[in-house]
PyMOL CGO cylinders between C-alpha atoms (Angstrom):
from pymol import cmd
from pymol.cgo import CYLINDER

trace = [
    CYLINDER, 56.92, 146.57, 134.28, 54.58, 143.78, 133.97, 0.3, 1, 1, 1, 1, 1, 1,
    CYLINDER, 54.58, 143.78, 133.97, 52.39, 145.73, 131.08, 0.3, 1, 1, 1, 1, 1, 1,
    CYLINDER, 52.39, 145.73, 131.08, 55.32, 146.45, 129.29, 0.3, 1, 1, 1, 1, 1, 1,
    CYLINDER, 55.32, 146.45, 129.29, 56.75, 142.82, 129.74, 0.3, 1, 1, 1, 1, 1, 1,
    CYLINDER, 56.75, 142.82, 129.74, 52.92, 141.64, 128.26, 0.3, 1, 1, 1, 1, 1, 1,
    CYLINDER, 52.92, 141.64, 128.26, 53.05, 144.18, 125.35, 0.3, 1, 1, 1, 1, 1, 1,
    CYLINDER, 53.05, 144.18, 125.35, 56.22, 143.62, 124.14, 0.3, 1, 1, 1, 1, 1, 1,
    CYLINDER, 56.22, 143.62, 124.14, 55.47, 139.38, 124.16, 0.3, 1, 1, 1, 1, 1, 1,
    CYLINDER, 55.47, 139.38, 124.16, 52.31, 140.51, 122.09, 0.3, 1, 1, 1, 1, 1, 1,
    CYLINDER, 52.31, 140.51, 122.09, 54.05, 142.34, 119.70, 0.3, 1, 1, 1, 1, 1, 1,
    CYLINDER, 54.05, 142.34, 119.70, 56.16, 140.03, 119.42, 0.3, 1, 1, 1, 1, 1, 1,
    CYLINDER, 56.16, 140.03, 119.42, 54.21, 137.00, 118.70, 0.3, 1, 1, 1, 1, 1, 1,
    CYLINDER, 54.21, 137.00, 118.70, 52.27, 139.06, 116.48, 0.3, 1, 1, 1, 1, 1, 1,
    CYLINDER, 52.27, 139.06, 116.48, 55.72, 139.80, 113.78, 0.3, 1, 1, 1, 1, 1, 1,
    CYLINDER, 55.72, 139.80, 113.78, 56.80, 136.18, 114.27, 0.3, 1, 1, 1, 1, 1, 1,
    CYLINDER, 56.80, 136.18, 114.27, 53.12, 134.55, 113.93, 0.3, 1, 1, 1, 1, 1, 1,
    CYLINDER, 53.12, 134.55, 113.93, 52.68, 135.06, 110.11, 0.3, 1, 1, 1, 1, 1, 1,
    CYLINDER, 52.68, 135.06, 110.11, 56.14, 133.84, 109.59, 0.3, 1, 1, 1, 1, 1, 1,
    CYLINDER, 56.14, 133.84, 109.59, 55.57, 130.93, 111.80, 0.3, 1, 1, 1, 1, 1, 1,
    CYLINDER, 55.57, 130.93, 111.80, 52.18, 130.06, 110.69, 0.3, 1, 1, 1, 1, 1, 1,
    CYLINDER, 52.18, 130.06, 110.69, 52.31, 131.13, 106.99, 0.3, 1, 1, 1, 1, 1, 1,
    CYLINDER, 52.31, 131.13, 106.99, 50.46, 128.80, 104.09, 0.3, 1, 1, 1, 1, 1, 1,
    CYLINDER, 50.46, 128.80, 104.09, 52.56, 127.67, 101.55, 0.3, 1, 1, 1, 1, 1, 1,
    CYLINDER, 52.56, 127.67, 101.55, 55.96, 128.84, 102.88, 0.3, 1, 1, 1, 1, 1, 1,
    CYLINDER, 55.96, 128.84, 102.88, 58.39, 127.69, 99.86, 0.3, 1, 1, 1, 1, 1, 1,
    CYLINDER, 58.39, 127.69, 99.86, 61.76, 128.47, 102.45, 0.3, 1, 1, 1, 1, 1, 1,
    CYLINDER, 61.76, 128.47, 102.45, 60.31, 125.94, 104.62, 0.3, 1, 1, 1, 1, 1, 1,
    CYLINDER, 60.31, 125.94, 104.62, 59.38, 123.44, 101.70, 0.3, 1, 1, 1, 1, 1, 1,
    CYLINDER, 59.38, 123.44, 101.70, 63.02, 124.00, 100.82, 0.3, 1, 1, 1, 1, 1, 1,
    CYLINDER, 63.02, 124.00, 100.82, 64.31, 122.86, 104.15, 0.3, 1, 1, 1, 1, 1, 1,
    CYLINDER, 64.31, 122.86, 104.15, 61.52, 119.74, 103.70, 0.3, 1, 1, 1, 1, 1, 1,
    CYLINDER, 61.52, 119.74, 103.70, 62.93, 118.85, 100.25, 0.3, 1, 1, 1, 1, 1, 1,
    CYLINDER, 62.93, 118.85, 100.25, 66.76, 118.96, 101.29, 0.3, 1, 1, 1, 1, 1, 1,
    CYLINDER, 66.76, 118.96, 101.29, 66.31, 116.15, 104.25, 0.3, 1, 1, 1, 1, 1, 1,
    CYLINDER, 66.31, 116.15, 104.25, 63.09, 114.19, 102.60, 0.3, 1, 1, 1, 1, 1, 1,
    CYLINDER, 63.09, 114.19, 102.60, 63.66, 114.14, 98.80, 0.3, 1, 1, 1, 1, 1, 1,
    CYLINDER, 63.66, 114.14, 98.80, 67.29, 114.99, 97.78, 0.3, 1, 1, 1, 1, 1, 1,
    CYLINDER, 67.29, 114.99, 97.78, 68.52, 111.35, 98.65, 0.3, 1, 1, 1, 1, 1, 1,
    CYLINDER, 68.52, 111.35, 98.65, 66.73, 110.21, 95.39, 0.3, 1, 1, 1, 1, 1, 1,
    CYLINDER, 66.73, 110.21, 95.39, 65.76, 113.40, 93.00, 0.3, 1, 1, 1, 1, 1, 1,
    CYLINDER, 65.76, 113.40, 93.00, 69.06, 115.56, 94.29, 0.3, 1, 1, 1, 1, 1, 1,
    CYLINDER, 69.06, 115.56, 94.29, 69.72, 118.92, 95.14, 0.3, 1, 1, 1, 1, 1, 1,
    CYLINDER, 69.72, 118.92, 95.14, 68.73, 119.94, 92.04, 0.3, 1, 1, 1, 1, 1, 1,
    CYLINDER, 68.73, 119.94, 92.04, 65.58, 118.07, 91.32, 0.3, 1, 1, 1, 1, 1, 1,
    CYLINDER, 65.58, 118.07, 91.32, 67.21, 116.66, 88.27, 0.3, 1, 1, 1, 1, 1, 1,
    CYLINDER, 67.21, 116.66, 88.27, 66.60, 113.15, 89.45, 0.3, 1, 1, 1, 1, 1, 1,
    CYLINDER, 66.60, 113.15, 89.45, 67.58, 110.06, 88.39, 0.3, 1, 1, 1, 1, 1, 1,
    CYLINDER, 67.58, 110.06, 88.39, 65.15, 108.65, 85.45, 0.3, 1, 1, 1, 1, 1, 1,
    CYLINDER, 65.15, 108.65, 85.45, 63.84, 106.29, 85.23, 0.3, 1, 1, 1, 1, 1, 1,
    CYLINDER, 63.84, 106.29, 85.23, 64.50, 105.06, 88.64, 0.3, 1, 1, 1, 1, 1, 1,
    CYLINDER, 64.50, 105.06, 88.64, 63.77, 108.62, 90.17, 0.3, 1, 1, 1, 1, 1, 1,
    CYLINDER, 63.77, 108.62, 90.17, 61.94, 111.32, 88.26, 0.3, 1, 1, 1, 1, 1, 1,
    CYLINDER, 61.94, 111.32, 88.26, 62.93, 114.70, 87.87, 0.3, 1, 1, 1, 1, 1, 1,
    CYLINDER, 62.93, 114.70, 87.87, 61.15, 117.00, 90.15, 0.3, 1, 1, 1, 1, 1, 1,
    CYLINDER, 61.15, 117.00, 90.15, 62.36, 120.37, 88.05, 0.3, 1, 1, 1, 1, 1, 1,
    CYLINDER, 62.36, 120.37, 88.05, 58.52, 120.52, 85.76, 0.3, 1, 1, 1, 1, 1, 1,
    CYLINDER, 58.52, 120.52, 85.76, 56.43, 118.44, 88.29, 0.3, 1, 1, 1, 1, 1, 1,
    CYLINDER, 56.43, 118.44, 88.29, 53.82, 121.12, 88.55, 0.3, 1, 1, 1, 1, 1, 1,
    CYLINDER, 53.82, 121.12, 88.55, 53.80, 120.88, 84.48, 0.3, 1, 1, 1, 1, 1, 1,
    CYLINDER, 53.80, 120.88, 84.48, 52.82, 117.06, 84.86, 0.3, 1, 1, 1, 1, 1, 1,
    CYLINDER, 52.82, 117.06, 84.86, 50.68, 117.32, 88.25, 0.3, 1, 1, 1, 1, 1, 1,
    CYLINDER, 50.68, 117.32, 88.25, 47.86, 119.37, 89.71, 0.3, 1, 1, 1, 1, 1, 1,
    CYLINDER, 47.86, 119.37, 89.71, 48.50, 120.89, 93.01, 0.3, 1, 1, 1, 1, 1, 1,
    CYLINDER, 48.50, 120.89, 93.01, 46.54, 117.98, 94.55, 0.3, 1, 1, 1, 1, 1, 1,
    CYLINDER, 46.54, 117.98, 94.55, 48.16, 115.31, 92.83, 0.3, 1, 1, 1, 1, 1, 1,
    CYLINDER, 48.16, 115.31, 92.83, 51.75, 116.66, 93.96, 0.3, 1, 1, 1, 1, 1, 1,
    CYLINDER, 51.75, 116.66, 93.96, 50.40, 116.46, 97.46, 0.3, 1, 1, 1, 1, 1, 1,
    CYLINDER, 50.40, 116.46, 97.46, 48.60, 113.18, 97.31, 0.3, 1, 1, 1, 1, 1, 1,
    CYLINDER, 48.60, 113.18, 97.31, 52.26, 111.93, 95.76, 0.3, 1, 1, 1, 1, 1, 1,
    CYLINDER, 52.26, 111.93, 95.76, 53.88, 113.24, 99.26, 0.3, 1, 1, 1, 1, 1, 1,
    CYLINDER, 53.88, 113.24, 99.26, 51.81, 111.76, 101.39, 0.3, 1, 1, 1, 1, 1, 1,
    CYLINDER, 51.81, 111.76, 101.39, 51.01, 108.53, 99.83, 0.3, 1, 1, 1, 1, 1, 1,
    CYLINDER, 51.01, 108.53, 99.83, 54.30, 107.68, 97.66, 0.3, 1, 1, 1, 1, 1, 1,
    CYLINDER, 54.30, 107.68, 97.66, 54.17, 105.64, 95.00, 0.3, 1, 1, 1, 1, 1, 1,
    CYLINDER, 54.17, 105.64, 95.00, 56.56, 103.05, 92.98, 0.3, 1, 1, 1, 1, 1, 1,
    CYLINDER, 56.56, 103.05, 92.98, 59.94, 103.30, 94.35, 0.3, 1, 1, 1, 1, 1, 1,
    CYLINDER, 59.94, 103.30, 94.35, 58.51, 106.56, 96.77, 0.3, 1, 1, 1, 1, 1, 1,
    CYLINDER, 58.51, 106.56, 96.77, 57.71, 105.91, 99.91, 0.3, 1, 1, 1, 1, 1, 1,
    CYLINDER, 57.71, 105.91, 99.91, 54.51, 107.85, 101.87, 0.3, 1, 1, 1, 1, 1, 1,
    CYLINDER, 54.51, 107.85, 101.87, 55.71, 110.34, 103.84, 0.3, 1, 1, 1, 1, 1, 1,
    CYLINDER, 55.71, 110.34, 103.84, 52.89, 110.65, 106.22, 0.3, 1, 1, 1, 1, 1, 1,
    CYLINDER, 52.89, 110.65, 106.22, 54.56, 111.61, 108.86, 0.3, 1, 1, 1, 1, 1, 1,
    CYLINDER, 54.56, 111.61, 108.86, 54.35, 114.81, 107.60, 0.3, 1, 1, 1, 1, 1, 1,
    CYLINDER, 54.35, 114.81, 107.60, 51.86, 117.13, 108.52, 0.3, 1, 1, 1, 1, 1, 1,
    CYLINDER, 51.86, 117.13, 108.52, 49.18, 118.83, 105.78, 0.3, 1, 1, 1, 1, 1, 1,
    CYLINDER, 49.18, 118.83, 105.78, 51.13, 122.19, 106.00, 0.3, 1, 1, 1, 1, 1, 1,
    CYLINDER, 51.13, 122.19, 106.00, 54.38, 120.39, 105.57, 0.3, 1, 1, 1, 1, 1, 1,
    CYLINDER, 54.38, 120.39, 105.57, 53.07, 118.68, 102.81, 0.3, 1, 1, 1, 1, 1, 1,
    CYLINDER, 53.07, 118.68, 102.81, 51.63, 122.02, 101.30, 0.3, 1, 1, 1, 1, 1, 1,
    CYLINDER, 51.63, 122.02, 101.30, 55.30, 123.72, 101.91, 0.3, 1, 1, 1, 1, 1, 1,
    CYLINDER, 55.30, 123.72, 101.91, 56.69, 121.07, 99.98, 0.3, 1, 1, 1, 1, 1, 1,
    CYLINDER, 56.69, 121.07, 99.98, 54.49, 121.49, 97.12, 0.3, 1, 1, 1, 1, 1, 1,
    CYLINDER, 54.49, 121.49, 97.12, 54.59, 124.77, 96.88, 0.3, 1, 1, 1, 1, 1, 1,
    CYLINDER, 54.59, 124.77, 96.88, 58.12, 124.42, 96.42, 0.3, 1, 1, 1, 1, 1, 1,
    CYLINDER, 58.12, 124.42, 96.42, 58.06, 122.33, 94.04, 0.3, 1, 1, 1, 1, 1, 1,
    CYLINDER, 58.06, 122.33, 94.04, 55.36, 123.67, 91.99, 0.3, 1, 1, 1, 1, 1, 1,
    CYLINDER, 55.36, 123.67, 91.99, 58.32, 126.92, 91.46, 0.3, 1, 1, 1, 1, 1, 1,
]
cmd.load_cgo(trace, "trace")
């Protein structure tokens, strides 16, 4: 029983780990961007401009790296969202970046 019990948690672990662990997961940037960012840019990313930018092109207007550094150190009217952690961050850009 107890080998089975042990196999079956490894195989387990093993379908759910690249779900759980997976760079650049745009379904879980989605979730980020629905309770951090729709508050100011909306549900759609339209935004508000000029107060609020639209976020529908931001990958047009930023590199990767500047999307993130925007995240996690704000800017203007944004504030940092630090408390984030760097795969957060990348989930969130990559969602944006669609």
């Amino acid at each position: 029983m107890n080998k089975i019990l042990t196999l079956a948690l490894t195989l387990f672990g093993t379908v759910l780990a690249p779900t759980a662990w997976s760079k650049d997961d745009p379904a879980a940037g989605a979730q980020l961007y629905a309770v951090h960012c729709t508050a100011c840019h909306g549900a759609d990313r339209a935004g508000i401009p000029p107060t609020f930018p639209a976020l529908t092109d931001v990958a047009k207007r930023l590199q990767p790296a500047q999307i993130k550094e925007k995240i996690s150190k704000g800017g203007g009217l944004m504030p940092p969202f630090s408390q984030l952690s760097p795969q957060e961050i990348d989930n969130l850009a990559s969602y944006l970046a669609k």
